[in-house]
C-alpha positions, 0 to 999 in steps of 0.5 A, spaced: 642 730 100 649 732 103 648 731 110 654 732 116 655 729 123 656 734 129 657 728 133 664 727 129 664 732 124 664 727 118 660 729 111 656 724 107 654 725 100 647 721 102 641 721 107 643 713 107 650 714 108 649 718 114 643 713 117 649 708 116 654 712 120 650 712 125 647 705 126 655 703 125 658 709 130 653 713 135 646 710 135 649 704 140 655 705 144 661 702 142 665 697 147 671 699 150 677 696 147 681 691 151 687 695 156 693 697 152 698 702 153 700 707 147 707 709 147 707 714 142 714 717 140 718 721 144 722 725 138 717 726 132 711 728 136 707 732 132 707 739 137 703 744 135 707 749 131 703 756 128 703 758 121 710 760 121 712 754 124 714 756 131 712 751 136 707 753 142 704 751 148 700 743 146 695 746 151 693 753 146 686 753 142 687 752 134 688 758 131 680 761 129 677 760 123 671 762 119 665 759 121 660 763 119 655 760 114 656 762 107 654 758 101 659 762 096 659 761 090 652 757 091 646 762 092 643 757 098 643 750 100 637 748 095 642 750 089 648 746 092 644 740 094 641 740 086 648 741 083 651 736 088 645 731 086 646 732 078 653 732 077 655 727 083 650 722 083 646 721 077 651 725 073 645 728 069 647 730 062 648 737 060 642 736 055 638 733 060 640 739 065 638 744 060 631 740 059 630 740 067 632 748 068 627 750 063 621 747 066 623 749 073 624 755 070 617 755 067 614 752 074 617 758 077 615 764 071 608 761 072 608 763 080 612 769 081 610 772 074 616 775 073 618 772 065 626 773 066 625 768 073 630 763 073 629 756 077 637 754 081 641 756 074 641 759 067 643 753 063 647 747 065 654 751 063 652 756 069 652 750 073 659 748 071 661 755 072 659 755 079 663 749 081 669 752 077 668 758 082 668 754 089 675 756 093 675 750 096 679 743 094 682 747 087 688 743 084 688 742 078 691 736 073 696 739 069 702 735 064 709 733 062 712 731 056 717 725 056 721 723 051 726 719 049 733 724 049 738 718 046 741 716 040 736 716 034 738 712 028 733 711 021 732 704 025 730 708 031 723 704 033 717 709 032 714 709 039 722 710 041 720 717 037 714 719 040 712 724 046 709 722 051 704 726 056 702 725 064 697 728 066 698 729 074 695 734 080 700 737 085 701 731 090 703 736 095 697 741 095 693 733 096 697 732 101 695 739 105 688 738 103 687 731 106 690 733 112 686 740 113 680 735 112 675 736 119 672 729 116 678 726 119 678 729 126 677 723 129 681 718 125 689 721 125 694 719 128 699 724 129 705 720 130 708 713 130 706 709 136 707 703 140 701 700 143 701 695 148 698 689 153 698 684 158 704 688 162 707 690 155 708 682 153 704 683 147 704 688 142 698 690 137 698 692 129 693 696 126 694 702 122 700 705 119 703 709 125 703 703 129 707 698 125 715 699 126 716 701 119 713 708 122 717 707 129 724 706 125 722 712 120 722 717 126 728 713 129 731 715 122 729 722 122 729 722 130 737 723 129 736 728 127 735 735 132 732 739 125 726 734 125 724 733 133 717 736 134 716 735 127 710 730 125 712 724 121 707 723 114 707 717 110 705 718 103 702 711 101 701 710 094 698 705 088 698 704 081 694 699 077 693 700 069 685 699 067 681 698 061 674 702 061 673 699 054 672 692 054 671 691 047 676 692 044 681 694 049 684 699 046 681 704 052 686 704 057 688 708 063 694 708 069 692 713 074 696 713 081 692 714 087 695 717 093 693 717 100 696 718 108 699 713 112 695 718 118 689 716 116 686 711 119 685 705 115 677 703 116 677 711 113 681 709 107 677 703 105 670 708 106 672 715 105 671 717 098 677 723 099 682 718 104 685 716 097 685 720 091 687 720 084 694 724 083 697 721 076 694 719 070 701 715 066 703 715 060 701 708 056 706 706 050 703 702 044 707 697 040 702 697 035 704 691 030 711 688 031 713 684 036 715 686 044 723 686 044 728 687 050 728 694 047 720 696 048 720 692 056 727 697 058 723 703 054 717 702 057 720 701 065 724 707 064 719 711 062 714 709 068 719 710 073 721 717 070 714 719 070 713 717 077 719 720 080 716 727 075 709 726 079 712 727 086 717 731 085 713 736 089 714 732 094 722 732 096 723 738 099 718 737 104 721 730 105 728 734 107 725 739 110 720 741 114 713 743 111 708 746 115 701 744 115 694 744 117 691 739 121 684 736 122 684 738 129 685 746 126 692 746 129 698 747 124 704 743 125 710 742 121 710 736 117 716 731 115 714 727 108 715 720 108 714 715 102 710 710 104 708 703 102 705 702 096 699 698 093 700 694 086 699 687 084 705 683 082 706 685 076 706 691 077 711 690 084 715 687 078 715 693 074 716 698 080 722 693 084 726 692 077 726 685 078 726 679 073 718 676 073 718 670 077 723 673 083 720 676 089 721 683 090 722 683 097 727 677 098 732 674 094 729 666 094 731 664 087 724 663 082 725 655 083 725 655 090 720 660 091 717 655 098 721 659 103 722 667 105 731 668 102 734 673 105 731 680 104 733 685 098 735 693 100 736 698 096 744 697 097 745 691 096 742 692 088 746 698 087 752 693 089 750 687 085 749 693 078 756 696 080 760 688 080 756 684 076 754 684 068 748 685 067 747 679 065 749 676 071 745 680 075 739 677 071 740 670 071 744 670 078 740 675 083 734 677 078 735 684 078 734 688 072 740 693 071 736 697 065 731 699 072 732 704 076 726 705 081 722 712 082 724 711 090 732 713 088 730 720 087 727 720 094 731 720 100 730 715 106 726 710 101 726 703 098 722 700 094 724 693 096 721 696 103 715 699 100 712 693 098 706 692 102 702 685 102 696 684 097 690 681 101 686 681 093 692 679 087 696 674 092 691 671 097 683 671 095 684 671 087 691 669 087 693 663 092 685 662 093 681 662 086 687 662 081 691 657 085 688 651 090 680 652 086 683 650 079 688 645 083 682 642 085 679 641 079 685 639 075 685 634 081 678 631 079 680 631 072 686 627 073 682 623 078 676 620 074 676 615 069 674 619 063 672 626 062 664 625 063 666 623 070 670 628 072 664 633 070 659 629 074 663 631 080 665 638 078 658 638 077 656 637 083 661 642 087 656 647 082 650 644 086 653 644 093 655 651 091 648 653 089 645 649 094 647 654 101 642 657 105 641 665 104 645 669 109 646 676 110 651 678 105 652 672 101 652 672 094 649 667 091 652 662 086 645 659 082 650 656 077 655 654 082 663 657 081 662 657 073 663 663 070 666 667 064 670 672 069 671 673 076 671 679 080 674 680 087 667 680 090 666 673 086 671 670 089 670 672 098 664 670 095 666 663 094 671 661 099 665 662 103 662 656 102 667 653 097 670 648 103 663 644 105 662 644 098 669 639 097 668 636 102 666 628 101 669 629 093 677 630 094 682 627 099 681 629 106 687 632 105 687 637 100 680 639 103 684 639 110 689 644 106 683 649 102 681 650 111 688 652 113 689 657 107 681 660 109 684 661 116 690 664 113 686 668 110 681 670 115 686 671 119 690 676 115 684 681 113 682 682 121 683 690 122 687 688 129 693 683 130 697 683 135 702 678 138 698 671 139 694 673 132 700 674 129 702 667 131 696 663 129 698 666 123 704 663 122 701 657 125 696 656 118 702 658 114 706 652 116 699 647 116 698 650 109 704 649 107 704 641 110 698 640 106 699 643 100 704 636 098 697 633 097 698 636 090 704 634 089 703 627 092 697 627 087 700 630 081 696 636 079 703 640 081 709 636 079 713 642 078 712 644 085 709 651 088 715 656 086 709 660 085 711 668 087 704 669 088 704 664 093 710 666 096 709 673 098 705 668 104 711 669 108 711 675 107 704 677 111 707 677 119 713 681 117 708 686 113 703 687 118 709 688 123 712 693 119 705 697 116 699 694 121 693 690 118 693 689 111 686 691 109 688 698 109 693 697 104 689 693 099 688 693 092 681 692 092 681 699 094 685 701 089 681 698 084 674 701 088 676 707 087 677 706 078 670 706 078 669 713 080 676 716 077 676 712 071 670 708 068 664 714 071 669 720 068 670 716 061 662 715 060 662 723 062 666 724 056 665 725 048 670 718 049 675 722 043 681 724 046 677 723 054 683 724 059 683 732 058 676 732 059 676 726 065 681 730 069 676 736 068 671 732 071 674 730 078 677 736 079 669 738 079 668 732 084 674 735 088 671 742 089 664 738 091 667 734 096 671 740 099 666 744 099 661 739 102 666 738 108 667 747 110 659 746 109 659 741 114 665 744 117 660 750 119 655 747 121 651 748 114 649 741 113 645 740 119 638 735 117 636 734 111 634 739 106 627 739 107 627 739 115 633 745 114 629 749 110 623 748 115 627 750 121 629 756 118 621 759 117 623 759 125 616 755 126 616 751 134 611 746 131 618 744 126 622 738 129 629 737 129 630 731 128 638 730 127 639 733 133 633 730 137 637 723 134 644 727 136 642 728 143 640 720 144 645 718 141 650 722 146 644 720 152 646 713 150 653 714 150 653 717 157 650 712 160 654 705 157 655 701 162 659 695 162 654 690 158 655 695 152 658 689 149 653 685 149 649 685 142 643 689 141 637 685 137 630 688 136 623 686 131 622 689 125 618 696 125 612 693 123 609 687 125 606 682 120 600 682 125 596 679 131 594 671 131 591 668 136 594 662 140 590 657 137 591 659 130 598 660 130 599 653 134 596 650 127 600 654 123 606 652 126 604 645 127 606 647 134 600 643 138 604 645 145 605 653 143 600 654 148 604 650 155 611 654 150 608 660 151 606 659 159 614 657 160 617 663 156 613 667 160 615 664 167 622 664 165 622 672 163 617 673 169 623 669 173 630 669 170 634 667 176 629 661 177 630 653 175 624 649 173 624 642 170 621 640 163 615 636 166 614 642 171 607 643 173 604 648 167 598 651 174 605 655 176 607 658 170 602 665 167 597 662 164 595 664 157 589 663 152 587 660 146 584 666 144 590 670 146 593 674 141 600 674 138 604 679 135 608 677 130 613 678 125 617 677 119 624 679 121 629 682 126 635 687 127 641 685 131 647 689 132 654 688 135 661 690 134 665 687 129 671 690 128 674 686 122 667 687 118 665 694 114 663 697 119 671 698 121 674 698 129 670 702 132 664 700 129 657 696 130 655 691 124 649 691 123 645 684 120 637 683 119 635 676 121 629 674 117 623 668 118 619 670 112 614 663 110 615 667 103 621 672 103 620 676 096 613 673 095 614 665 093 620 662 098 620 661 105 626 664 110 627 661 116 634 663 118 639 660 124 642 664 129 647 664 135 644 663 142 648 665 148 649 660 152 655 660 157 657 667 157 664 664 162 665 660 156 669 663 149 668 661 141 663 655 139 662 652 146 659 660 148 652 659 144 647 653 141 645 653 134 637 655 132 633 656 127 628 662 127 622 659 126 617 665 129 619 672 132 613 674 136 611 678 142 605 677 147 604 682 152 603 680 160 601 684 166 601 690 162 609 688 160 611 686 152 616 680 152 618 679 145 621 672 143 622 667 137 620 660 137 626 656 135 628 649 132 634 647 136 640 644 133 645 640 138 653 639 137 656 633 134 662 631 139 666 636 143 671 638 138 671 641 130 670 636 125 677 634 123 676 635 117 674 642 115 675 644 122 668 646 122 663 645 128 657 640 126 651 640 128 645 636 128 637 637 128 635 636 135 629 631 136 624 629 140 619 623 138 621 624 131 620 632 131 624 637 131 625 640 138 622 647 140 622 652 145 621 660 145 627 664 148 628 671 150 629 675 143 635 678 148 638 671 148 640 672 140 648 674 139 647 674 131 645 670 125 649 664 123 650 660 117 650 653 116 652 648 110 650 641 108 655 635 111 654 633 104 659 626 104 659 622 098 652 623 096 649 626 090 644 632 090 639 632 084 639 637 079 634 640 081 635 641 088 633 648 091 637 652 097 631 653 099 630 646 103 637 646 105 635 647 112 630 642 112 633 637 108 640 634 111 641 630 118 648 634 120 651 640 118 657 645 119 656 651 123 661 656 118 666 660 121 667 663 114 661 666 112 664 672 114 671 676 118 666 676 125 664 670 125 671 667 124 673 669 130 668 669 134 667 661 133 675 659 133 
């Protein structure tokens, strides 16, 4: 199961994970980025030290390391990949495990005849015991106490009495096992950078270390002649309370996670070790009274004290240089940082010590939250506490003086500072669900003569919802946007199709307005920003904030928008200025990784007193993990356990199938030339079979198939050639009625698309289906993008088609493969003013839709396309597998996906 990749030295738990890297990473090569020039900085470099700290020479080999393979304290990779399976993947029970040892043992009694023969381990405590005894990635959790050390008096409160626990790991020892991790070899900055283009006019922000928080930082320590050569590591940190029970909701937990500004943010949000767990906190319960000033000051003093507990092994390696390996095996000598932190508003209010409803980075007042106020800064509030009452403070400047914030006993950082921008909490579930989709529906309450009327339209924006056409990706709504309760993925799924299904029901206004958020926010997700991005950005903020009056205007907002959530808008080109993109530093990884950490380990326990046992737990998950990487490290993992296994019995006849792959991968690296960067597009594996001509012409009620045949193959036998329409069919190939035609269901397309999963430097895959019944009962006829220009960027580049057959059919020896498409035209030379989609409509020719077979090669990706409903009504029982075929206009949508976004803009 665990697999490692010797192209890049990464590990993966799983055969799919591995086959996954390398579609996205080596199996086509990627494009050169656009020219730019890094100007890394000039006195934090980063230079090579040894173990002592002394500096050498930038050109000196890393020091040796073992590399001989040695599954110590594992028997061989058999029993490793049995642990790794049950314990991380299925997380078998103890009982269950005890069950299959026993009858693998007998299995092996059987063909060994040894009666005492054991089959991988004893019992499932042997098993637990080897993982115990891995040397690798060992830091245990451990705890504090914390209590109250005031005046007690007999009303003292009883939760005021208690003691309060914190388990938490050595955030130091994460620190160094993070970076020592060859998985991140190939995605680490070592210092802070500039990196710009168009002769240093414009500037581009991705991760951490090319923002100017980083750059300023090193500037700091720069003054400094202690820290020159020294590698500037920011610690980046998030804090979200959970509930694992949701029944009752008694079963909560605060874990702290932690990961390294170095790291490369596409490696934060995939890599399983790039953020991990260092602290569970303290929840205090106020039983029955009632929440009093008391309790909300104890409860903050508490959280910041533990906070600055669990990170104290961190402060002397922010004053003094700390030496430490590197993922390329060198040491260098580290200076810490505290570096940005991931909450949600809330939270930011608890960490910031302000009042609810302030802004935590600005001191614009909580009734004129529409517009960024001047910044707030560690000085500023330690001023105001010392000259003003606390009062004053609260009402005036929305400051907490009973709060003293974590960062206080760290030197060089403020929290204020530290805040990072929340593409999940403030933008997709905040601004966008919580905010303009509950607006809107207020609007049509407000707007409808009675109650039955308003749930005739919200009714209908459920069937529009439901009604979109199936997409690679999207997740369907089959009772449109009515749910109990929403997930972050529930609502990136509802903005993709949210604008076409309004459009025609509300103001144009208003849908003018939801369109300027959505680019707002498209915008903001992308992993790359630069100047020109930067400006665009600014730009739908201001066309947001212009539309948003629709609301007032119609009274769904009479108060105004002094929404904090809201406001931290203003804060998004500053933020990405100072801490690049915004999706390495967003909630939604923090939230992800609750899974594992939390909810998985709580199941794992006898759910009594569980935080013990789940700390124990991902200790063990620690280990693995460490241990999968030094395996992978040393070349152990090569292939799948089977082939490797194979390989070892030294028979010729064995293929190696990895390193086959791995030497066509780097063939193909090797010879790349300058088209890479066009997209690659391939049929399925298996074909659906042969048809004959004439079948296939009746099967697609296409009587011309035969002539579209002939004048695909003249075009792909003449590519340069023009030919008319009405040329004559004696000079194109001939081909037969009774010719048979391979055809086939789907097909495979892979481009770069840096702001999807696949991350900045990888290719994004996507499967494009034409299948009369996709899973056995509706038809699927996807539409696609058609390169058409390509002098020509954005919607003006393609044509929109629809895939009605992907087909290949062999001449003179030569296979050609195509699709049959149905064209769709554009309707005028510009975006709907609207939406701010393109629309197009079914091309027709004598009352039909328009036909022709183009070159496969021709297809740049799949597309989505939404009804131009208008004011019309669908019936009830409408289902989105007509939808394709049942509209006279639709928009081509530019926010099925972050690729699609800035390709058609």
């Amino acid at each position: 199961m665990a697999r490692s990749c010797n192209l890049c030295q990464r590990t993966f738990t799983t055969d799919r994970g591995y086959d996954e890297h390398n579609y996205a990473v080596h199996r086509f090569p990627i494009p050169p980025p656009l020219p730019s020039r890094i100007v890394p900085h000039g006195l934090l470099s980063a230079r090579k030290c040894d173990p002592e700290g002394n500096f050498i020479a930038e050109d000196a080999p890393p020091p040796p390391r073992e590399n001989a393979p040695n599954w110590w304290p594992f028997d061989d990779r058999n029993q490793f990949e049995f642990t790794e399976w049950h314990y991380e993947k299925v997380q078998t029970s103890k009982g269950e495990v005890n069950q299959l040892l026993a009858n693998l043992a007998a299995q092996k009694v059987k063909e060994t005849g040894d009666p005492d023969a054991v089959a991988f381990y004893n019992t499932a405590d042997d098993m637990t015991g080897t993982i115990d005894a891995i040397p690798y990635g060992n830091i245990p959790f451990n705890s504090f106490h914390l209590r109250y050390t005031g005046p007690i008096t007999p009303d003292t409160p009883e939760w005021k009495l208690k003691t309060y626990t914190v388990h938490t790991r050595d955030p130091l020892a994460v620190a160094e096992q993070m970076a020592a991790s060859s998985d991140f070899a190939c995605s680490w900055d070592y210092t802070p950078f500039e990196e710009l283009t168009e002769n240093d006019t414009c500037r581009r922000f991705c991760n951490l270390m090319s923002g100017t928080w980083a750059n300023k930082k090193a500037d700091t320590l720069g003054a400094d002649a202690a820290y020159h050569g020294a590698m500037l590591t920011p610690v980046i940190l998030g804090a979200d309370k959970t509930t694992v029970s949701v029944a009752t909701g008694h079963q909560e937990f605060h874990p702290v996670y932690m990961s390294l500004g170095n790291i490369a943010n596409d490696m934060r949000r995939a890599h399983r070790d790039a953020v991990v767990p260092i602290a569970f906190l303290a929840i205090p319960k106020l039983g029955r009274t009632k929440s009093t000033d008391e309790w909300r000051k104890f409860v903050k003093e508490l959280y910041h004290k533990a906070l600055a507990q669990v990170l104290s092994p961190l402060r002397p390696a922010m004053l003094t240089p700390h030496v430490m390996l590197c993922p390329d095996g060198h040491y260098r000598r580290a200076i810490f940082e505290l570096g940005p932190f991931i909450a949600d508003y809330p939270e930011q209010v608890c960490l910031s010590g302000i009042v609810q409803g302030w802004c935590p980075k600005c001191r614009a007042f909580p009734d004129d939250l529409e517009h960024a106020g001047p910044a707030r800064f560690r000085a500023h509030t330690d001023t105001v506490i010392e000259a003003f009452s606390p009062a004053v403070a609260w009402d005036v400047f929305g400051i907490n003086a009973d709060v003293e914030p974590f960062t206080n006993f760290f030197p060089r950082a403020d929290i204020h500072d530290l805040l990072s921008p929340d593409l999940l909490h403030q933008l997709i579930k905040g601004t966008f669900k919580d905010h303009l989709v509950e607006w809107v529906i207020h609007y049509v309450y407000l707007s409808s003569g009675t109650e039955q009327e308003a749930e005739v339209i919200l009714d209908e924006i459920d069937r529009r919802v439901a009604a979109a056409a199936p997409f690679p990706g999207l997740r369907r709504f089959p009772h449109g946007r009515n749910y109990s309760q929403w997930t972050g993925d529930d609502s990136k799924a509802l903005m993709k199709v949210y604008l076409g299904a309004i459009a025609g029901l509300v103001p144009d206004k208003m849908v003018q307005c939801v369109a300027a958020l959505l680019d707002f926010c498209y915008i903001a997700r992308r992993s790359e920003h630069d100047t020109y991005s930067l400006q665009a950005l600014n730009g739908a903020l201001e066309t947001f904030h212009e539309l948003r009056t629709v609301f007032l205007e119609t009274g769904v907002r009479p108060d105004g928008f002094s929404l904090p959530r809201q406001h931290a808008l203003v804060h998004y080109a500053p933020g990405i200025e100072k801490f690049g993109s915004p999706n390495g530093l967003c909630s939604s990884i923090t939230e992800s990784k609750h899974i594992g950490a939390v909810k998985e380990t709580w199941r794992r326990s006898s759910r009594n007193g569980p935080i013990d046992q789940m700390t124990r737990c991902l200790e063990r998950m620690s280990k693995m993990s460490a241990a999968r990487v030094e395996f992978g490290r040393r070349g152990m993992l090569h292939g799948d356990v089977l082939n490797a296994a194979r390989l070892d019995l030294g028979d010729p006849d064995i293929q190696d199938t990895q390193a086959a792959k791995e030497d066509a991968f780097r063939a193909a690296q090797d010879a790349a030339g300058t088209d890479e960067a066009h997209p690659r597009i391939w049929l399925a594996k298996r074909r659906d079979g042969y048809v004959r001509v004439n079948n296939l012409s009746v099967r697609l009620d296409l009587p011309e198939l035969q002539t579209e045949l002939s004048r695909f193959l003249h075009g792909r036998l003449f590519p340069d050639g023009d030919f008319e329409a009405d040329a004559d069919l004696d000079d194109f190939p001939h081909v037969s009625q009774r010719r048979k035609v391979a055809v086939y269901t789907s097909a495979s397309v892979v481009f770069h698309a840096p702001s999807e999963e696949c991350g900045r430097r990888g290719m994004h895959r996507e499967i494009i289906r034409c299948n009369p019944r996709w899973y056995g009962w509706i038809p699927r006829f996807d539409t696609v993008l058609v390169t058409t220009n390509l002098d020509l960027w954005g919607m003006p580049r393609f044509r929109i088609a629809r895939i009605r057959q992907f087909l290949s059919i062999t001449h003179d020896g030569i296979n050609h493969e195509g699709a049959l498409v149905e064209w769709f035209s554009t309707h005028g030379q510009q975006p709907d003013g609207v939406t701010g989609m393109w629309i197009v409509q079914p091309e027709m020719v004598d009352g039909r839709r328009a036909k022709s077979i183009i070159p496969l090669a021709s297809i740049a990706r799949a597309c989505h396309l939404l009804p131009v409903h208008g004011q019309h009504h669908l019936p009830p029982w409408f289902h989105y597998s007509d939808t394709l075929d049942a509209f006279d206009a639709y928009y081509v949508n530019h926010y099925v996906d972050y690729h699609a976004h800035e390709t058609l803009l």
